[in-house]
C-alpha positions as CSV (number, residue, x, y, z in Angstrom):
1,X,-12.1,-4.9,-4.2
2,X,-11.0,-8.3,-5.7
3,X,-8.2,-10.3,-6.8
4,X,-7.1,-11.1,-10.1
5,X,-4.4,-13.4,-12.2
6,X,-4.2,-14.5,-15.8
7,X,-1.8,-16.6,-17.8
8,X,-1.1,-15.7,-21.6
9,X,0.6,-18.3,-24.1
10,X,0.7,-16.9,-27.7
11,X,2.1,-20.4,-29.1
12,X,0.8,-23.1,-26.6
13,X,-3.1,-24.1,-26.0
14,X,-4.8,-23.3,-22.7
15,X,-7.9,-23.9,-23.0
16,X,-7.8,-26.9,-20.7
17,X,-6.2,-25.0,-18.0
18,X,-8.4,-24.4,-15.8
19,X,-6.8,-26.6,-12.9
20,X,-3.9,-24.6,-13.0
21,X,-5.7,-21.3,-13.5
22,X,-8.1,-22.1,-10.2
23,X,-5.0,-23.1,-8.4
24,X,-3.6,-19.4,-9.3
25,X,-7.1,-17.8,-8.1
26,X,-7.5,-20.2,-5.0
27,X,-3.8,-18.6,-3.9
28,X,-5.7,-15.1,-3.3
29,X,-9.0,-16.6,-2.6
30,X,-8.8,-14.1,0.2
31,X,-9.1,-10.8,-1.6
32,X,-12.8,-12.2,-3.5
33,X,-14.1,-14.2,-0.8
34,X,-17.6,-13.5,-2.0
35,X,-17.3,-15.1,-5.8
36,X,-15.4,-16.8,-8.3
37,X,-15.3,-16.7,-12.1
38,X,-13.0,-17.9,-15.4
39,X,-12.0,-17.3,-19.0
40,X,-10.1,-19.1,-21.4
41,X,-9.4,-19.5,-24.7
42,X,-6.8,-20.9,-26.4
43,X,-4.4,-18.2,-25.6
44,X,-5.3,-16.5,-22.7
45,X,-7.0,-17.7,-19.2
46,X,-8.1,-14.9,-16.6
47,X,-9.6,-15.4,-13.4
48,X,-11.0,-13.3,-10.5
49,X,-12.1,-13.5,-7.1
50,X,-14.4,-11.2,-6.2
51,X,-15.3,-9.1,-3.3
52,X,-18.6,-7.4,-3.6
53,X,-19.2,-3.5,-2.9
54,X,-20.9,-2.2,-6.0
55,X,-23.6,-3.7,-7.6
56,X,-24.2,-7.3,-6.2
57,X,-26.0,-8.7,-9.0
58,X,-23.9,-7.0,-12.0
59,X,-20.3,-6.5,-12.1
60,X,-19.4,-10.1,-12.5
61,X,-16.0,-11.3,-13.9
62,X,-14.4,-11.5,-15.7
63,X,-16.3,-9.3,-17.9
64,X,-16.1,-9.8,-22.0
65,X,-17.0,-6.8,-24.5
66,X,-20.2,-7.2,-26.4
67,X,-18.6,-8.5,-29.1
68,X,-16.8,-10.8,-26.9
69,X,-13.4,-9.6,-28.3
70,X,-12.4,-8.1,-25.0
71,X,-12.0,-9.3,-21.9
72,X,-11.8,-8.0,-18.5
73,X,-10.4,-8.7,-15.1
74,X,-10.2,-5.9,-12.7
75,X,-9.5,-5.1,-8.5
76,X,-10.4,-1.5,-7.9
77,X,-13.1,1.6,-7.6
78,X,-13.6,4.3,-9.6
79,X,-14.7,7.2,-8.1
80,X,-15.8,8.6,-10.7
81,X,-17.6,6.1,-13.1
82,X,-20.9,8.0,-12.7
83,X,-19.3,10.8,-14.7
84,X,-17.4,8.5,-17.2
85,X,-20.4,6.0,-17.8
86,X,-22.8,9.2,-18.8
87,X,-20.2,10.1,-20.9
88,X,-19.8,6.7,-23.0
89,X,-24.0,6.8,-23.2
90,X,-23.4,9.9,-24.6
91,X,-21.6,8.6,-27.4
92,X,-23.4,5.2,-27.9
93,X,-22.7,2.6,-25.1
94,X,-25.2,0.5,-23.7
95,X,-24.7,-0.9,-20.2
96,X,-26.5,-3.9,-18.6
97,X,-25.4,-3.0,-15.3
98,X,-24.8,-0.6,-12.3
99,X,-21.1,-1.5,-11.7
100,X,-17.6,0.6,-12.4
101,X,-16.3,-2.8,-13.7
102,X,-18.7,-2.3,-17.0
103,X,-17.1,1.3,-16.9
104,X,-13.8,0.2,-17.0
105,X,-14.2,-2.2,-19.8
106,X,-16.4,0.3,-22.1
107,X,-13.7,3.3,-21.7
108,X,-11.2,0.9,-22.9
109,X,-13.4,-0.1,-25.7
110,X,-13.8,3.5,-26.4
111,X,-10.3,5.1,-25.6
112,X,-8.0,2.4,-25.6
113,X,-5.3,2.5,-23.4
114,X,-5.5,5.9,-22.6
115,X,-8.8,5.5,-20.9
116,X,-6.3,5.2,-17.4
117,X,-5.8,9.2,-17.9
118,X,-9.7,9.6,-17.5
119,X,-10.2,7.5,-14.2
120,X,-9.7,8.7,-10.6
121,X,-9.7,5.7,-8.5
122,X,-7.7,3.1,-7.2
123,X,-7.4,0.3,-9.5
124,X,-5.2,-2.7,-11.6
125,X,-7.2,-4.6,-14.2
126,X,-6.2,-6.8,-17.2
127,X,-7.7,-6.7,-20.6
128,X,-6.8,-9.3,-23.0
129,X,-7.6,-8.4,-26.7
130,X,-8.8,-11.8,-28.3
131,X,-8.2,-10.5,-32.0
132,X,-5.3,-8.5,-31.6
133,X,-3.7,-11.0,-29.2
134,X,-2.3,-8.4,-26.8
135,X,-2.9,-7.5,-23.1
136,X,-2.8,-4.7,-21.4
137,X,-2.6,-4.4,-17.8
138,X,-2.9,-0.7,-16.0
139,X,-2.5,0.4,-12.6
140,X,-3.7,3.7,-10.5
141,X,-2.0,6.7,-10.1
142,X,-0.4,6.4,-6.3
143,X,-0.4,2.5,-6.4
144,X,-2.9,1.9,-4.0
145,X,-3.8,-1.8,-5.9
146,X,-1.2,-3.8,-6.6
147,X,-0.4,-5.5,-9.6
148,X,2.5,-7.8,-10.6
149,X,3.3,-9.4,-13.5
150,X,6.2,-12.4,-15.0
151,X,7.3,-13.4,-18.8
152,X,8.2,-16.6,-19.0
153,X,9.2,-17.8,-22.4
154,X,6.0,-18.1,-24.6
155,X,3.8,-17.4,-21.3
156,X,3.1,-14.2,-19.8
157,X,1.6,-14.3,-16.0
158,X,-0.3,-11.7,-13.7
159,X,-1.6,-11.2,-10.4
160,X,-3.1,-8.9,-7.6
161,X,-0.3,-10.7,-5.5
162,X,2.8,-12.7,-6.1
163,X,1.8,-15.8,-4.6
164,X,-0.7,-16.1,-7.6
165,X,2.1,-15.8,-9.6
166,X,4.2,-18.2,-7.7
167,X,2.0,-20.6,-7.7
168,X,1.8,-21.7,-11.4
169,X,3.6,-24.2,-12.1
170,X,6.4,-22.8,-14.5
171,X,7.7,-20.1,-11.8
172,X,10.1,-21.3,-9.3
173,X,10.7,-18.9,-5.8
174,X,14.2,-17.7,-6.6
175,X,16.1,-14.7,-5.1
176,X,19.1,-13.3,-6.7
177,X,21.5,-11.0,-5.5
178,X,19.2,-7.5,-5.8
179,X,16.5,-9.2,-4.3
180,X,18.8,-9.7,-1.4
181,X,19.5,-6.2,-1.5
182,X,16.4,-5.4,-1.2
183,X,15.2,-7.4,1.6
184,X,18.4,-6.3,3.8
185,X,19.6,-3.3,1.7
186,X,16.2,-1.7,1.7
187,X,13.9,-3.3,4.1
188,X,10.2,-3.4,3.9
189,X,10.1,-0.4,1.4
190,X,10.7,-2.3,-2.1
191,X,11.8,-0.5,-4.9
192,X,9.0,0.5,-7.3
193,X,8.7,-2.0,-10.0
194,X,11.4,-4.4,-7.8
195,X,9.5,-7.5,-6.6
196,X,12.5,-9.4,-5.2
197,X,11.9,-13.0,-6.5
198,X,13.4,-13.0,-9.8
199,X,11.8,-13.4,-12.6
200,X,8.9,-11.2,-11.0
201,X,7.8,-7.7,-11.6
202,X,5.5,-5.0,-10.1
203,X,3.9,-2.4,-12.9
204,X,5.0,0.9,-11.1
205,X,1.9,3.1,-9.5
206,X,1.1,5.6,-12.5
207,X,2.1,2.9,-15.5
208,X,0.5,1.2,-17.9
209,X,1.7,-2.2,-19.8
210,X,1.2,-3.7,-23.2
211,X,2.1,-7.6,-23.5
212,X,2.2,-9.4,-27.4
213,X,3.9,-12.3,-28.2
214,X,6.9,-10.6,-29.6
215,X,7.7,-7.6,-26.8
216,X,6.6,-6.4,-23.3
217,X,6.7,-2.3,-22.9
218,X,5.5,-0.2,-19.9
219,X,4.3,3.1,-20.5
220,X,4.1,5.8,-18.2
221,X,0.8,7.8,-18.2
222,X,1.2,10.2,-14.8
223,X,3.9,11.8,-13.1
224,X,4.5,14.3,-11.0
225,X,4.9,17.7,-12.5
226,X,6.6,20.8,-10.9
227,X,5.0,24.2,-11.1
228,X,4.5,28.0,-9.4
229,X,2.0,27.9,-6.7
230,X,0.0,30.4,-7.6
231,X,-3.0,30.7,-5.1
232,X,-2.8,32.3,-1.2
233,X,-2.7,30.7,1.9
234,X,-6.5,30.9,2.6
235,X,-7.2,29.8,-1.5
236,X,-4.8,26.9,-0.5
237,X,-6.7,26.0,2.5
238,X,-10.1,26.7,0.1
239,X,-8.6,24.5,-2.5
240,X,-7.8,21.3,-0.1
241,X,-11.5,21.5,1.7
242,X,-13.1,21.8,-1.8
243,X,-11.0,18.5,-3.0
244,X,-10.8,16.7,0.2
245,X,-14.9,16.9,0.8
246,X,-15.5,15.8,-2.8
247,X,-13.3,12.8,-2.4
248,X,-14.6,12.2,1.0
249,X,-18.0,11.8,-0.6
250,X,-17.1,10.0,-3.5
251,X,-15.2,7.4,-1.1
252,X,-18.2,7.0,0.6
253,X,-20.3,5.5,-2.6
254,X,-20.6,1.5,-1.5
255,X,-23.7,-0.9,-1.6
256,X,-21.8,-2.4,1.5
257,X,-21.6,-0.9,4.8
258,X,-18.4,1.8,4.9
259,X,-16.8,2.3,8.2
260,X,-13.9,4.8,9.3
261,X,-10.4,4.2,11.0
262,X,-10.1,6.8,13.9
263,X,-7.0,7.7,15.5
264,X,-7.7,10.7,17.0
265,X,-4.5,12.8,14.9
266,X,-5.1,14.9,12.3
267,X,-6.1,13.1,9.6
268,X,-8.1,10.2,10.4
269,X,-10.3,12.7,12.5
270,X,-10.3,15.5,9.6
271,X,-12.0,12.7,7.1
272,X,-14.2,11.2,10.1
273,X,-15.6,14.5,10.3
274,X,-16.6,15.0,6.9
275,X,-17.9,11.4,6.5
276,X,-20.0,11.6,9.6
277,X,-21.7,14.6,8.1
278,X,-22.0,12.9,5.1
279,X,-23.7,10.2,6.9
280,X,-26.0,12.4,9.1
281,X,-27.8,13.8,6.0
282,X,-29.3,10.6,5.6
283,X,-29.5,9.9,9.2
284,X,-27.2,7.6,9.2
285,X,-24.5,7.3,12.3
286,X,-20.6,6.3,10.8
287,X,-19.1,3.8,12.7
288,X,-15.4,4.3,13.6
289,X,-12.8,2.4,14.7
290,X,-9.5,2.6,17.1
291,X,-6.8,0.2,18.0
292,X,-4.9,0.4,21.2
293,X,-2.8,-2.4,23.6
294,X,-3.1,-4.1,26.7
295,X,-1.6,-2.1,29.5
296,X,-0.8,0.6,27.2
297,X,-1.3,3.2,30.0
298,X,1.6,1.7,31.8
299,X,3.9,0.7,29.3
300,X,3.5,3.9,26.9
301,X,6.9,5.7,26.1
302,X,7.1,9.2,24.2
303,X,9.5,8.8,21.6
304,X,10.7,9.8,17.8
305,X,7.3,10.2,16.5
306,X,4.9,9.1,19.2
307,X,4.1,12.0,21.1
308,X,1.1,10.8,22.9
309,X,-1.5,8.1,23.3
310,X,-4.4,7.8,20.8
311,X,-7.3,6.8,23.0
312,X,-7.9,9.9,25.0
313,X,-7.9,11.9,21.9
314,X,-10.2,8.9,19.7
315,X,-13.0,9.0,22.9
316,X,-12.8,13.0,22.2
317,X,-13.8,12.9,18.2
318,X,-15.8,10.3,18.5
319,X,-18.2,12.4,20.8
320,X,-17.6,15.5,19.3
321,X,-18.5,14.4,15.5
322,X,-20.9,11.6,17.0
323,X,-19.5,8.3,15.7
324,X,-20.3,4.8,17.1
325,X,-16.9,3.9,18.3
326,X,-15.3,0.7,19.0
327,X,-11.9,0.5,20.3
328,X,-10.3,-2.6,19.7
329,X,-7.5,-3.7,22.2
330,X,-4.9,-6.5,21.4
331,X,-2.0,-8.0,24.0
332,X,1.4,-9.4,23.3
333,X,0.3,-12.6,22.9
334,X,-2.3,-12.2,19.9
335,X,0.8,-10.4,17.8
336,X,2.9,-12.9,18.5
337,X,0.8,-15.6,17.5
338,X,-0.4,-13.7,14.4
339,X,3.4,-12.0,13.8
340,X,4.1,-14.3,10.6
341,X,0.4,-13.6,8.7
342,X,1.0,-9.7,7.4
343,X,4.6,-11.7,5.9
344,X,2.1,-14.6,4.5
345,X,0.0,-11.8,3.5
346,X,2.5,-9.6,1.5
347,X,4.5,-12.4,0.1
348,X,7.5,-10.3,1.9
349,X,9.4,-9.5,5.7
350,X,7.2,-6.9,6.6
351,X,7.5,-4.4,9.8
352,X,6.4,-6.7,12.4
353,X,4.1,-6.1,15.4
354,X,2.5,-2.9,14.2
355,X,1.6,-4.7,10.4
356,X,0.5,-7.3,12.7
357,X,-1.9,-5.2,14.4
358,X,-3.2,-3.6,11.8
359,X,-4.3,-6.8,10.2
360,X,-5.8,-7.8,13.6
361,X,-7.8,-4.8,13.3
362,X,-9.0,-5.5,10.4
363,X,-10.1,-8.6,10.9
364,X,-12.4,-7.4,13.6
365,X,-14.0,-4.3,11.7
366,X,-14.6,-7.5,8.5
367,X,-17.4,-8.7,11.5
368,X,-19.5,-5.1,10.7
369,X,-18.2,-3.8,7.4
370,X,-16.8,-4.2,4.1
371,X,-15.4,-1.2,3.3
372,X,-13.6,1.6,5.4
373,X,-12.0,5.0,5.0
374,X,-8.4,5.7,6.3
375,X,-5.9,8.5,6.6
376,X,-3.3,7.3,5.0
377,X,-0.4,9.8,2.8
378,X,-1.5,12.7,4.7
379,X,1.8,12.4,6.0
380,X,3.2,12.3,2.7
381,X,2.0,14.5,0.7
382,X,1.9,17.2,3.3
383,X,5.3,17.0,4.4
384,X,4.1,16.1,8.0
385,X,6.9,13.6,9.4
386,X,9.5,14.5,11.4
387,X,12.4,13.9,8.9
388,X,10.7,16.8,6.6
389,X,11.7,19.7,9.6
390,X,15.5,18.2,10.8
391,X,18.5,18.8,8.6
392,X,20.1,15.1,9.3
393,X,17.6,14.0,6.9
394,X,17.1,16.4,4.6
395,X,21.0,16.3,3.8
396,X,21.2,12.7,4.2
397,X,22.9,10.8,0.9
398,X,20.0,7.8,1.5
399,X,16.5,7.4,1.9
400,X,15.6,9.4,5.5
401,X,14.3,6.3,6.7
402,X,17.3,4.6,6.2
403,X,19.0,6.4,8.3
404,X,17.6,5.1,11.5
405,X,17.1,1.7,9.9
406,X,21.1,1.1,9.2
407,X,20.9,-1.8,11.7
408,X,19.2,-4.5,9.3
409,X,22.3,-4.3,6.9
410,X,24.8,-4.2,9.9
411,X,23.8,-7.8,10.8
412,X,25.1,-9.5,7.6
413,X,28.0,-12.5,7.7
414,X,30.8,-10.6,5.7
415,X,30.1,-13.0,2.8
416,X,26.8,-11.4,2.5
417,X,28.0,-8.2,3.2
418,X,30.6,-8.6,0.1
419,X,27.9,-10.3,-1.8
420,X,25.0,-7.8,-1.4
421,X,27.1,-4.9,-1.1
422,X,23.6,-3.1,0.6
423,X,25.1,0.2,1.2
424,X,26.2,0.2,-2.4
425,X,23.1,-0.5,-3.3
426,X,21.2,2.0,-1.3
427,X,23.3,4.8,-2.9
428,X,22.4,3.4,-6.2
429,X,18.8,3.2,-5.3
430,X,19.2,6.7,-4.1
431,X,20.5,8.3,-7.0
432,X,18.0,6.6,-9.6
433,X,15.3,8.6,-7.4
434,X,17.4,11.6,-7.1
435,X,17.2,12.3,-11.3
436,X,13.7,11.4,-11.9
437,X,12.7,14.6,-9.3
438,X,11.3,17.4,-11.4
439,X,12.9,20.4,-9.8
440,X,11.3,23.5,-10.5
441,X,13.9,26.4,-11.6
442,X,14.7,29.1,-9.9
443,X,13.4,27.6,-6.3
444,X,15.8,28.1,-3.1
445,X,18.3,25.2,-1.9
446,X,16.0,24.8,0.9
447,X,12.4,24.3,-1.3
448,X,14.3,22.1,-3.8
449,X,15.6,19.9,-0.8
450,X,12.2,19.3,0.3
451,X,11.2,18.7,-3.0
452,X,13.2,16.2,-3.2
453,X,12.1,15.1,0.2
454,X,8.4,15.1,-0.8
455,X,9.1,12.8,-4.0
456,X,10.9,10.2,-1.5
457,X,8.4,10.0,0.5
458,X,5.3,9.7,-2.6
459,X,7.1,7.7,-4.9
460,X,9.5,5.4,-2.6
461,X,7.9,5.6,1.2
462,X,4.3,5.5,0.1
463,X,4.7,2.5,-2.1
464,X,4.8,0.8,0.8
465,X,2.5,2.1,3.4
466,X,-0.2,1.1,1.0
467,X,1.0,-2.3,0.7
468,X,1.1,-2.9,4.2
469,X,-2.6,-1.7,3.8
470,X,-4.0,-3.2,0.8
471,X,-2.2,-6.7,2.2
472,X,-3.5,-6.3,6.2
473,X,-6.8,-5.4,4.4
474,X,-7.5,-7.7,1.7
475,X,-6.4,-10.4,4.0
476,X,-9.3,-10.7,5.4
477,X,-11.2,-9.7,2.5
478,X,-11.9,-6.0,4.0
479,X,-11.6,-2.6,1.7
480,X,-9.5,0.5,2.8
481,X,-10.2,3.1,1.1
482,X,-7.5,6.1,1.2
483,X,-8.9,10.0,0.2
484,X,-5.4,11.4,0.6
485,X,-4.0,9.3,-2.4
486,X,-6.6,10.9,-4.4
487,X,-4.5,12.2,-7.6
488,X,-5.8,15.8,-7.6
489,X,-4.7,16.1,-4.0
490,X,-1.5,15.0,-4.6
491,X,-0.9,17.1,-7.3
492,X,-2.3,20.2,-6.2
493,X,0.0,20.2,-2.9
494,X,2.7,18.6,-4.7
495,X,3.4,22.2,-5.4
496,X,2.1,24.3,-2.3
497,X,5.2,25.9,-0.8
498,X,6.6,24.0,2.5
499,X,5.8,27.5,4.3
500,X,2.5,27.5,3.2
501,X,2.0,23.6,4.6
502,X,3.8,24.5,7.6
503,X,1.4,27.8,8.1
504,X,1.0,29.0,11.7
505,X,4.5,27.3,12.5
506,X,2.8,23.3,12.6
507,X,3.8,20.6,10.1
508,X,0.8,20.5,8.1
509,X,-0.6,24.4,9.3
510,X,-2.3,24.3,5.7
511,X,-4.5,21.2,6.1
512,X,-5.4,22.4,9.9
513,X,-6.9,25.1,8.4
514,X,-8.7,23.5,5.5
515,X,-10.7,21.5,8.0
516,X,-11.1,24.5,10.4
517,X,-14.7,24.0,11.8
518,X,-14.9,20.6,11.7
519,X,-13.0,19.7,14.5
520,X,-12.5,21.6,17.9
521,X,-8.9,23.6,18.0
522,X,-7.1,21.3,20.4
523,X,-7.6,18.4,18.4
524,X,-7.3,20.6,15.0
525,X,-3.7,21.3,16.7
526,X,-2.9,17.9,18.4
527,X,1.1,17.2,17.8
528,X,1.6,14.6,14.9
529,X,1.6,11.3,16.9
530,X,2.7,7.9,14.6
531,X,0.5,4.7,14.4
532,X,0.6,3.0,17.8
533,X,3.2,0.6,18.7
534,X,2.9,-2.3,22.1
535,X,5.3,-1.3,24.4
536,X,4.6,-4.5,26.3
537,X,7.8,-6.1,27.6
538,X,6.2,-9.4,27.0
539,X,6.6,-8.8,23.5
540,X,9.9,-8.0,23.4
541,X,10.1,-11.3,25.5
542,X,8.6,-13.4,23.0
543,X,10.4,-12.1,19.6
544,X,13.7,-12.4,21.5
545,X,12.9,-16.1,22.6
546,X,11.6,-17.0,19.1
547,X,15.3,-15.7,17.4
548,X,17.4,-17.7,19.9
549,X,15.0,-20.7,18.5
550,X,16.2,-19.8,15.4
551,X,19.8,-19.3,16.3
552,X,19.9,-22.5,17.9
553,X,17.9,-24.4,15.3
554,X,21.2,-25.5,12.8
555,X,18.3,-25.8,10.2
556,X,17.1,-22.1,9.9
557,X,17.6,-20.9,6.3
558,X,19.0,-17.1,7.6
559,X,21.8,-18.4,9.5
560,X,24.2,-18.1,6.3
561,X,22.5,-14.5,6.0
562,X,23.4,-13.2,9.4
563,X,26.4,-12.4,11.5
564,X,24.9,-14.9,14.1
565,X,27.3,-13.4,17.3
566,X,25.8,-10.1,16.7
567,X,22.4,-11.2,16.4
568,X,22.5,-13.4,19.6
569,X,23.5,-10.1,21.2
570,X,20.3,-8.7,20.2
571,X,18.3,-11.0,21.3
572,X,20.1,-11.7,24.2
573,X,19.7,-7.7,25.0
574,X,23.9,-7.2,25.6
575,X,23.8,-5.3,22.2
576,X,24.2,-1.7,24.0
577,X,24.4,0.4,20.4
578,X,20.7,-0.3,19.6
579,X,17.3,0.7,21.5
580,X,14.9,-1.1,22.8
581,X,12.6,0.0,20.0
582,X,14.9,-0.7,17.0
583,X,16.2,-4.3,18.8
584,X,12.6,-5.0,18.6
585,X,11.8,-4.4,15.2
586,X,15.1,-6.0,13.7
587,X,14.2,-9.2,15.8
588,X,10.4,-8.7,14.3
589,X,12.2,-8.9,10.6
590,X,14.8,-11.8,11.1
591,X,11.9,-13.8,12.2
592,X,9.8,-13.0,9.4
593,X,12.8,-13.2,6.9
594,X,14.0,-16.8,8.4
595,X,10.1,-17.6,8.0
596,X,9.6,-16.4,4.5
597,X,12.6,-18.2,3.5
598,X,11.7,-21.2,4.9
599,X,8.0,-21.2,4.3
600,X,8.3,-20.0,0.3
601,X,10.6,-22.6,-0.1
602,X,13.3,-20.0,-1.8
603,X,16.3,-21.0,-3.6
604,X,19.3,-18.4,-3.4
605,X,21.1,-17.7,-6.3
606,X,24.2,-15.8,-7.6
């Protein structure tokens, strides 16, 4: 994985930029802590920062075509480069190294822009085209790597992140009204292709883009299509093994040591499984790796969708499919300290303590590995959260995580309110998702309702689950690999029936019984438990003493934001109408948004 930015000027000259362009690079240092290279001309400069997990001695960039018309700058993996390079050999291509970034570069030379519909990875890469004067920027199927991108006049900018964007000189940190919305309308789960600061935009997961001097126009070059499902229950189950082992394996491919997240549910021990058998046919032993919490035993409280505690069931897979375990434990007072970074990290308020401890986990498993393997979209593409199976949220008129998450825009001064309008904009959010769904004629009211539910949750939810990831990870210059979010997965149960995923009457029956055999039935059958969350008072302590901070602090930019009486409430805990749990994680976001404000330097405008 690496980071990458670029800045195009079709009418100035930039080939004495390279000040401004390392400033750009040095912003996301973090994601390529392991290199650094540069390109200019006198139109285009592209930079990259490089994190090294195929091929250490090739694969450097950016990377220029043979003929040195082309030229490269790409964050990703391809999974399947092997297949692709033999292919271009086949009709001609010489390579000079071992890497999927010489892949990537020679498909494009070969197919042009449709070389995107031949890859299965994750991936975002810029190619700027020296003699036609034109780049193109393209980015993977699910969005796992991000990619954003900003015209300003004659110049066109890119980045892995928006701070590399941000930091060029030309690009001033200013939020409008929608990004507003956003923030408080939405929350942490941006709109796809929305990237708040204005003048700022994200190339949408699936996309491609083509940039000249006279016009900018995204293309889109995968979507979800709607279909019969034609194969059984136990061809279904057949069918997900087959795809789910073969991307297991391909994940695995890494001149760096690969690790695996382990949290004892479902999915993260389902792809443990098949990776430690992976490893054992070398004799190799995978290393895993579990987070818990100080005084978790004592604080732990079943709720919406935490069922249980991980650790007893993480100590179980870990012996049964014989990993090396380590279980990494954090207190209240490492999340507070560290509560701001994910925010710093994402550009964006993010979801507070849990974000928080996954980059602290992270940041421990960088001491061992580079590269890891993680569970993530199981949930999503399998239907398996609890809003799938209750009718409050399958016949809600927003987002189903909006529902429960009302409090955020409830805290607004009424200027704000009347200003942002969020529940306006939620509905309108709502109903641009609602028409892009591909319904499938002649399904029942109850299939096309969770239909629509599984497109939320792929296109809108997901989005920003692997965010939080690719930011807690690349951080601290760590690689997370994700097997669900393999496109022919997603596909493929995009149209499985939700009987069939709920088979033997458990939200996802059907991926149980793919992986039938590789774990024992209790933990095959464990209830769907959420990512862990510190139920330690003293954190609730601690975020509720740093907001009366802010109240009290006539300074702090969110004070014109907020309805202040209400929030004091909160954190004073006499607000009755919210848990402790949601009190918690709207103190968690204030913070970050007051911070992020503040820090960024943003200028509100109308």
């Amino acid at each position: 994985m690496c980071g990458i930015t670029g800045w195009i000027n079709w009418s100035g000259d930039l080939s004495n930029e390279r000040e401004t362009l390392k400033t750009m690079a040095d912003s996301i240092a973090h994601r390529g802590p392991d290199a650094e290279g540069f390109w200019l001309s006198e139109h285009a400069a592209l930079a990259h920062r490089r994190l090294i997990v195929i091929d250490p001695r090739g694969g450097k960039q950016p990377m220029a075509s043979p003929d040195q018309q082309l030229v490269l700058t790409y964050n990703g993996e391809l999974y399947n480069y092997r297949e692709i390079k033999s292919e271009l050999q086949q009709k001609g291509h010489v390579f000079t190294s071992n890497s999927d970034t010489e892949v990537v570069l020679h498909a494009y030379m070969e197919w042009k822009e449709e070389c995107v519909t031949r890859f299965n990875g994750i991936f975002a890469f810029a190619i700027w085209d020296e003699k036609e004067q034109q780049l193109f920027l393209g980015r993977d199927h699910l969005g796992v790597k991000p990619l954003f991108y900003s015209k300003q006049d004659a110049s066109f900018l890119y980045g892995s992140e928006m701070k590399a964007i941000l930091a060029h000189p030309s690009v001033q940190p200013k939020v409008d009204r929608t990004g507003l919305a956003e923030i408080f309308g939405m929350g942490p789960m941006r709109t796809p292709g929305q990237a708040v600061f204005q003048g700022i935009e994200e190339v949408r997961p699936g996309h491609y883009l083509i940039a000249t001097a006279d016009s900018v126009e995204e293309h889109r070059y995968w979507q979800l299509e709607s279909e019969h499902h034609t194969d059984n229950v136990d061809e279904t189950a057949e069918k997900i093994r087959e795809l789910l082992t073969d991307t297991v394996n391909r994940q695995l491919i890494s001149d760096m040591p690969v690790v695996s997240m382990l949290s004892g549910g479902l999915d993260s021990s389902g792809l443990t499984s098949l990776a430690a058998q992976e490893f054992q046919q070398s004799d190799q032993t995978l290393e895993t790796y579990s987070i818990d919490f100080d005084q978790n035993e004592e604080h732990f409280q079943k709720d919406f969708l935490r069922h249980d505690m991980d650790e007893p069931w993480v100590r179980r897979v870990s012996e049964e499919v014989g990993t090396k375990h380590q279980s990494i434990t954090f207190g209240a007072e490492q999340l507070l300290t560290n509560l701001l970074e994910p925010m710093r990290g994402r550009d964006l308020p993010g979801v507070g303590e849990i974000e928080t401890s996954l980059y602290l986990l992270f940041t421990e498993m960088k001491k061992d590995a580079t590269v890891a393997l993680s569970g993530e979209s199981a949930d999503e593409v399998f239907s398996g959260y609890p809003w799938f199976h209750q009718e409050e949220f399958l016949d809600a008129q927003v987002y189903p995580w909006l529902v429960n998450l009302q409090g955020i825009s409830s805290i607004l001064s009424d200027r704000a309110k009347k200003m942002i309008k969020p529940k306006e904009y939620q509905k309108q959010r709502f109903k641009e998702a609602y028409e892009e769904i591909p319904f499938l004629q002649g399904e029942s009211e109850y299939e096309a309702k969770q239909r629509q539910m599984s497109y939320f949750f792929i296109t809108r939810f997901l989005p920003f689950m692997l965010d939080r990831k690719d930011r807690a990870s690349m951080k601290t210059g760590f690689e997370v690999r994700v097997p669900f979010c393999d496109y022919r997965i997603v596909e493929y149960l995009w149209n499985v029936p939700i009987d069939f995923k709920n088979v033997d009457d458990i939200e996802k029956g059907i991926l149980r019984r793919a992986l039938q055999g590789t774990l024992s039935e209790d933990v095959l059958y464990r209830k769907k438990s959420a990512y862990p969350s510190d139920k330690d008072p003293a954190y609730l302590e601690g975020v509720r003493k740093w907001m009366l901070e802010i109240l009290d602090n006539p300074n702090s930019p969110i004070l014109s934001l907020i309805d202040t009486k209400k929030v004091r409430a909160i954190a004073l805990n006499e607000a009755d109408e919210l848990s402790t749990d949601q009190a918690k994680g709207l103190l968690d976001y204030l913070i970050q948004v007051n911070a992020w404000l503040d820090e960024y330097d943003i200028e509100l405008v109308s």
